[in-house]
C-alpha positions as CSV (number, residue, x, y, z in Angstrom):
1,X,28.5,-14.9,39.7
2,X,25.1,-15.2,41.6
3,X,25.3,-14.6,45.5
4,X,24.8,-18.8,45.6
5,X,28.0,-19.1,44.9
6,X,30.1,-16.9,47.2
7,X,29.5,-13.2,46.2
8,X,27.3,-11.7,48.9
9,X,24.2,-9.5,47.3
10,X,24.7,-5.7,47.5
11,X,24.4,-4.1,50.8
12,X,21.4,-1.8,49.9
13,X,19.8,-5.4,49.7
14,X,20.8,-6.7,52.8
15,X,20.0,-3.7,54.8
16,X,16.8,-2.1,55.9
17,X,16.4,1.2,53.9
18,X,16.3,4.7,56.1
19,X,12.9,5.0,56.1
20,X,12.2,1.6,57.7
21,X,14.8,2.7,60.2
22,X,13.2,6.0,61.4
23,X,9.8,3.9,61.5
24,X,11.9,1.6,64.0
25,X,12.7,4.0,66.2
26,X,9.8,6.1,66.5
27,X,8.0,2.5,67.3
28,X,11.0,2.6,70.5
29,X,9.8,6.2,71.6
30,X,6.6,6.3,71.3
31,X,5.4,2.4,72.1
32,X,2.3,2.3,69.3
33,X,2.9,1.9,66.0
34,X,-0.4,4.0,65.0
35,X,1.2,7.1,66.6
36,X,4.3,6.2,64.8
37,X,2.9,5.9,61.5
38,X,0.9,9.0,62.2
39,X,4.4,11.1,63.2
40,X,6.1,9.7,59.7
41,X,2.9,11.0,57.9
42,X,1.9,7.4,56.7
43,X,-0.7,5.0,57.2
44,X,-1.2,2.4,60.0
45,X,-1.3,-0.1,57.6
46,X,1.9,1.2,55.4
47,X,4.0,1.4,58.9
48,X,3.0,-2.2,59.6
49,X,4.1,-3.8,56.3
50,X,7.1,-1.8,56.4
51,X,7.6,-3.4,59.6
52,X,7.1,-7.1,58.2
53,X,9.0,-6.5,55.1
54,X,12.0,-5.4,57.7
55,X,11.2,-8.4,59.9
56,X,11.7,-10.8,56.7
57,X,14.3,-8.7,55.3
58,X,16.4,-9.5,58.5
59,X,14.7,-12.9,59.4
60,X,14.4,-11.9,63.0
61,X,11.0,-10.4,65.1
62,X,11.3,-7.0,65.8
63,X,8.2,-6.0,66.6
64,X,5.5,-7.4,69.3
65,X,2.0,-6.0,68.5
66,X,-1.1,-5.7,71.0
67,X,-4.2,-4.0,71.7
68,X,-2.5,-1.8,74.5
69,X,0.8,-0.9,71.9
70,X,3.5,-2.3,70.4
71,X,6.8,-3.2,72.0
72,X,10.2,-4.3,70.9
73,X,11.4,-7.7,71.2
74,X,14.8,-8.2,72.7
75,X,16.4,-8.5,69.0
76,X,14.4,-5.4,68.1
77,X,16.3,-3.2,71.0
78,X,19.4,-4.9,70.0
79,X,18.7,-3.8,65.9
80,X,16.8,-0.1,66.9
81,X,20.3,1.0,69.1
82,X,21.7,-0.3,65.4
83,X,19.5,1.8,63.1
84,X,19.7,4.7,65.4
85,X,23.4,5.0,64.7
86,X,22.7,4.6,60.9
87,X,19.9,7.2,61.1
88,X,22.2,9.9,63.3
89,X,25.6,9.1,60.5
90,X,22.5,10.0,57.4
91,X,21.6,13.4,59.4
92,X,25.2,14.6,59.6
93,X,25.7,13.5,56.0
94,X,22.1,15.8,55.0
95,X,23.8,18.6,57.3
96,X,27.2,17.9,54.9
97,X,24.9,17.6,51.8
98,X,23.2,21.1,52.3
99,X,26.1,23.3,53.5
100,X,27.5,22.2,50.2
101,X,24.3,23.1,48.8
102,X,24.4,25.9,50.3
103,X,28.0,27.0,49.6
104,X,27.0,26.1,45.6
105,X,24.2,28.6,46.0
106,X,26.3,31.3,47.5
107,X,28.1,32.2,44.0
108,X,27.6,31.7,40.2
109,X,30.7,31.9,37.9
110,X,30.0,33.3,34.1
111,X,31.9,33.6,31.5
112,X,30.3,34.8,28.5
113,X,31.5,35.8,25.0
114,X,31.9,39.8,24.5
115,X,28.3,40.8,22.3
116,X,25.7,38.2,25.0
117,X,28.1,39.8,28.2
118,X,27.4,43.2,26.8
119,X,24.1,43.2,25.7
120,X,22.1,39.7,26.9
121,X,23.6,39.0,30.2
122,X,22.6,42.1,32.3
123,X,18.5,41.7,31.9
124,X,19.2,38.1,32.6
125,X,21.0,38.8,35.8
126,X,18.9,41.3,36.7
127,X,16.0,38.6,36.9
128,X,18.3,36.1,38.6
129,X,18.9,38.9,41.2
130,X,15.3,38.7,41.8
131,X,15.0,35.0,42.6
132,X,18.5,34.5,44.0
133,X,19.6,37.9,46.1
134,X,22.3,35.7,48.0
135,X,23.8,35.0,45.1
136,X,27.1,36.7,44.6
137,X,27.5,37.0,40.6
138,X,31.1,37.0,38.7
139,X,31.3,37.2,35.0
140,X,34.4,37.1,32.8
141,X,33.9,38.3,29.2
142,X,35.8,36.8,26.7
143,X,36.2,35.3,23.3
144,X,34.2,32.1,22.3
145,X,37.4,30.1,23.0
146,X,37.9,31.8,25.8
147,X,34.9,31.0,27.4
148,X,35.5,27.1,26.1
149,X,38.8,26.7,28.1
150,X,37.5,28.6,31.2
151,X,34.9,25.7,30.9
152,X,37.1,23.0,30.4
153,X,39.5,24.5,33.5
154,X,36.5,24.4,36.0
155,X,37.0,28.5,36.3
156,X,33.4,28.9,35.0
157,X,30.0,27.4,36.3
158,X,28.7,28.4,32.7
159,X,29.3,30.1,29.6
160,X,27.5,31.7,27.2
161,X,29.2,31.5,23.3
162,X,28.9,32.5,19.6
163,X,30.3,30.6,17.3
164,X,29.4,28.2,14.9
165,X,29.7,25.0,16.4
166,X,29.4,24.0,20.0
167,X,32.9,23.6,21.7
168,X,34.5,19.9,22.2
169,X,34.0,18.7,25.3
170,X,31.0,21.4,26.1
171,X,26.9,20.2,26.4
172,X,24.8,23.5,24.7
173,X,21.4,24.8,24.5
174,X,20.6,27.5,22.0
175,X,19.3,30.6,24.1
176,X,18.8,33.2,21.7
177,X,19.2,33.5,17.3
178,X,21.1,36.9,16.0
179,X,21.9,38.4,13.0
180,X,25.3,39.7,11.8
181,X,25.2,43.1,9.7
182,X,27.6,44.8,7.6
183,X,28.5,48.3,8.9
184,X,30.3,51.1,7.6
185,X,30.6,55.1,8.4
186,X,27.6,56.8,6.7
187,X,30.7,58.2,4.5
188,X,31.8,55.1,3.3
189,X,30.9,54.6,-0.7
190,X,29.4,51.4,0.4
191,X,26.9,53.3,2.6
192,X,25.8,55.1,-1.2
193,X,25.5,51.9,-2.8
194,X,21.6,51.1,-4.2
195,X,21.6,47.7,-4.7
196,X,23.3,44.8,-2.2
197,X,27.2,44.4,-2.3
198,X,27.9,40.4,-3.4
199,X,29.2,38.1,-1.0
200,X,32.1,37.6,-2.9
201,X,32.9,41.3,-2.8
202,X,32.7,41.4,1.1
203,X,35.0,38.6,1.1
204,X,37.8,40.3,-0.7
205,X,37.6,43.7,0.6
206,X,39.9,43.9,4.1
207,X,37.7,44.6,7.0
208,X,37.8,45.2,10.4
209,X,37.9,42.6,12.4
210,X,37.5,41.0,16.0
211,X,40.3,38.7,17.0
212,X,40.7,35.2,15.8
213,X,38.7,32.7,18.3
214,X,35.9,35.5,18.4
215,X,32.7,33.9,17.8
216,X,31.5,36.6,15.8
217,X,35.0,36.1,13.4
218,X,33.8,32.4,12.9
219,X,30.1,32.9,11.7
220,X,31.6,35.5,8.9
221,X,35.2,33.1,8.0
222,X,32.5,30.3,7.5
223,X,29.6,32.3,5.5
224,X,32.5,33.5,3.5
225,X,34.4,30.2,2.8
226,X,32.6,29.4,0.0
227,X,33.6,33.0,-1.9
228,X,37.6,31.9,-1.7
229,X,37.3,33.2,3.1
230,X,38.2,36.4,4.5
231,X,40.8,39.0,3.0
232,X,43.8,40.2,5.0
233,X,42.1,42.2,7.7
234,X,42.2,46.1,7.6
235,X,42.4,46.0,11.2
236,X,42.5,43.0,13.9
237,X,40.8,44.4,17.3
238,X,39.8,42.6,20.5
239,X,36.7,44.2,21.7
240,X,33.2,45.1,20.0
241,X,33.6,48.4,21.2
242,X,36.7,48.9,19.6
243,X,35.4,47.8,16.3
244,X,32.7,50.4,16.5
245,X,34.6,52.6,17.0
246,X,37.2,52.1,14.2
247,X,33.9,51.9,11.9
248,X,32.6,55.4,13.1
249,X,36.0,56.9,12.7
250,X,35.1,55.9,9.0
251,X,38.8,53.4,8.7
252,X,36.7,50.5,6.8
253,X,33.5,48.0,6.9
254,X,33.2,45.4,10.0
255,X,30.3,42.4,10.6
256,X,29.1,43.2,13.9
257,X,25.8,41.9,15.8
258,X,22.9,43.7,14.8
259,X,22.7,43.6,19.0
260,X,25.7,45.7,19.2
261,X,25.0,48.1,16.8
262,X,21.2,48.9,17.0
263,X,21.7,52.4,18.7
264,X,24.5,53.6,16.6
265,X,22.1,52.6,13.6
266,X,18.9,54.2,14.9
267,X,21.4,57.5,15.2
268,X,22.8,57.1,12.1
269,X,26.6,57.0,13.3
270,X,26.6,53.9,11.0
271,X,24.7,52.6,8.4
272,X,24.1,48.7,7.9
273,X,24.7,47.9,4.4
274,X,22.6,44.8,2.4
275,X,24.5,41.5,1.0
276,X,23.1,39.1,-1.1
277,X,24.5,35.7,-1.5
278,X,25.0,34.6,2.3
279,X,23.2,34.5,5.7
280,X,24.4,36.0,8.6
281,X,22.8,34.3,11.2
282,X,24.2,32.7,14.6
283,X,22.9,30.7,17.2
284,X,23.3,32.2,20.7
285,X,24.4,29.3,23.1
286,X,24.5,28.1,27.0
287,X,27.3,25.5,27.1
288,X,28.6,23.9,30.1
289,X,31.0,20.9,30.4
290,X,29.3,17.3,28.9
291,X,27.7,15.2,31.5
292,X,27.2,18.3,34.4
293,X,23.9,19.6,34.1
294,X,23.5,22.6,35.5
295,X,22.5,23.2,39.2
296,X,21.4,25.4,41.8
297,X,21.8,29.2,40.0
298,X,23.0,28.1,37.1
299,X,19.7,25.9,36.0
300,X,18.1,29.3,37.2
301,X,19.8,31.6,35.3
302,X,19.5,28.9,32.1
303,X,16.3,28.7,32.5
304,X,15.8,32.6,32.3
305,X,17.3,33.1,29.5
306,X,15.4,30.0,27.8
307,X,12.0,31.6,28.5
308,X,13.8,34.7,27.5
C-alpha cells in the first residue's frame, strides 16, 4: 500500500538526516552559513543545498540568506530548538555505541581445538598482543565439538577447529593446511619396516587414539572408511600430550599432527612411518557462529592468522 493511500512513508523520509541537523544549528551559533560550512568541513555551496533540500524536505523556510549573514526565520528557531534535541539524544547514543565498543575491545574469548591451542595459537596471540595490549585474552582448549558447542552457547568469540567438515551452524575460513603422520616408538617393528604399511593395514591394527569428537580422530575415521574404519582402539586418550606419550613408552602406533610431533621426530623419540593408499591431510579452520562476522579483536586476530 503506497503512502496515497493511508500508510505514512518511513520516518528516515520524512525527517531531516543528522547531518542536515548539525548544519542547522551551527547556522544558529555562528549566523553565516560560509563559517558553518567551513566548521562541518564542507563547501559553501554543499551547506546551502543541504539547506534547500531540508527546506523542501519540510516545506517550510528555515533559512534567511544576505550579504551581512544568514539568519533563522521564526519556523527555523522553532525546527533548530527541534534538531538540537535530536542531535544531543544521537551523541549519548555514540557515547552508548563506543563504551560498548569499548567493553567488546577489552576481552577476546578463544576456544580452540588441542593441536592449533598448543602449537598455532601462541605466535598468533603474541602478534595480537602487539596491536591490541588492552586486550585481556582467555582461551579454552578443547575437542573440535567442543569448541562447536562453546560457539553455539555464546561462551566463545571464536574458535579455531580440526575436523573434516565445518560445524552446523558455524561460518569458517581455512587458516592453515596440516598433515597427519603415523608414529610409533623407534622400537616398534613398524619403525623397521622398508616399504609403506597399506592403508588397510593401519585400519585394522588397534591404535592409540584421541577421544571421539577430536578433530584429529575424524580426519583418520574418514581416510580410513573406505578400508572397512578404525579398529577397536589400543588406547582412547584425551590429550595430544598424552598420546605422545603412550607412543614413546612404545604401547602402539597413533596419527598425530605432524605439528605436534616435529621435535620428538627431529630427536628420534619417534619415528613417522610412510602409508600408501590415503592422504592425511586437514584443513586448519576459524569458525564463528553463521551470520556474526567477526569484530573488533577477533577480525584482528583472524586476520593474523590469515596472513599467517
Amino acid at each position: 500500500m503506497s503512502s496515497s493511500e493511508g500508510v505514512p512513508r518511513p520516518l528516515a523520509h520524512r525527517v531531516p538526516d543528522l547531518g542536515a541537523m548539525e548544519l542547522l544549528l551551527a547556522v544558529a551559533r555562528l549566523g553565516s552559513l560560509g563559517r558553518a560550512a567551513r566548521e562541518l568541513g564542507i563547501t559553501q555551496p554543499a551547506a546551502s543545498s543541504r539547506i534547500r533540500a531540508m527546506e523542501r524536505q519540510l516545506g517550510v523556510g528555515l533559512v534567511i540568506r544576505s550579504p551581512s549573514g544568514s539568519r533563522l526565520t521564526e519556523t527555523g528557531s522553532l525546527v533548530t530548538d527541534w534538531a538540537r534535541r535530536v542531535v544531543e539524544a544521537a551523541e549519548e547514543f555514540d557515547v552508548g555505541a563506543q563504551a560498548l565498543r569499548a567493553r567488546r575491545d577489552s576481552r577476546l574469548r578463544i576456544a580452540a581445538s588441542m593441536t592449533i591451542a598448543e602449537y598455532l595459537l601462541p605466535g598468533w596471540l603474541i602478534a595480537l598482543h602487539g596491536q591490541r595490549p588492552g586486550t585481556a585474552v582467555s582461551l579454552l582448549a578443547g575437542n573440535s565439538a567442543a569448541v562447536a558447542d562453546r560457539l553455539r552457547a555464546g561462551e566463545a568469540d571464536l574458535g579455531f577447529v580440526e575436523g573434516v567438515d565445518v560445524p552446523v551452524g558455524l561460518d569458517a575460513v581455512t587458516v592453515a593446511k596440516d598433515r597427519l603422520v603415523v608414529v610409533v616408538a623407534p622400537g616398534h617393528p613398524w619403525a623397521r619396516r622398508r616399504t609403506p604399511i597399506p592403508a588397510r593395514e593401519v585400519a585394522a591394527t588397534p591404535l592409540i587414539l584421541r577421544e571421539e569428537g577430536s578433530g584429529t580422530r575424524q580426519v583418520v575415521d574418514s581416510a580410513l572408511a573406505q578400508y572397512g574404519g578404525l579398529a577397536a582402539p589400543l588406547l582412547e586418550l584425551s590429550s595430544t600430550t598424552a598420546v605422545k606419550s603412550a607412543v614413546i613408552s612404545g604401547a602402539g602406533p597413533a596419527v598425530l599432527s605432524q605439528l605436534a610431533v616435529s621435535d620428538e621426530l627431529t630427536a628420534r623419540r619417534m619415528v613417522e612411518v610412510p602409508v600408501s593408499g590415503i592422504q592425511l591431510t586437514r584443513a586448519l579452520r576459524a569458525v564463528w557462529p553463521c551470520g556474526q562476522r567477526p569484530s573488533g579483536p577477533s577480525r584482528d586476530l583472524l586476520s593474523l592468522t590469515v596472513q599467517g
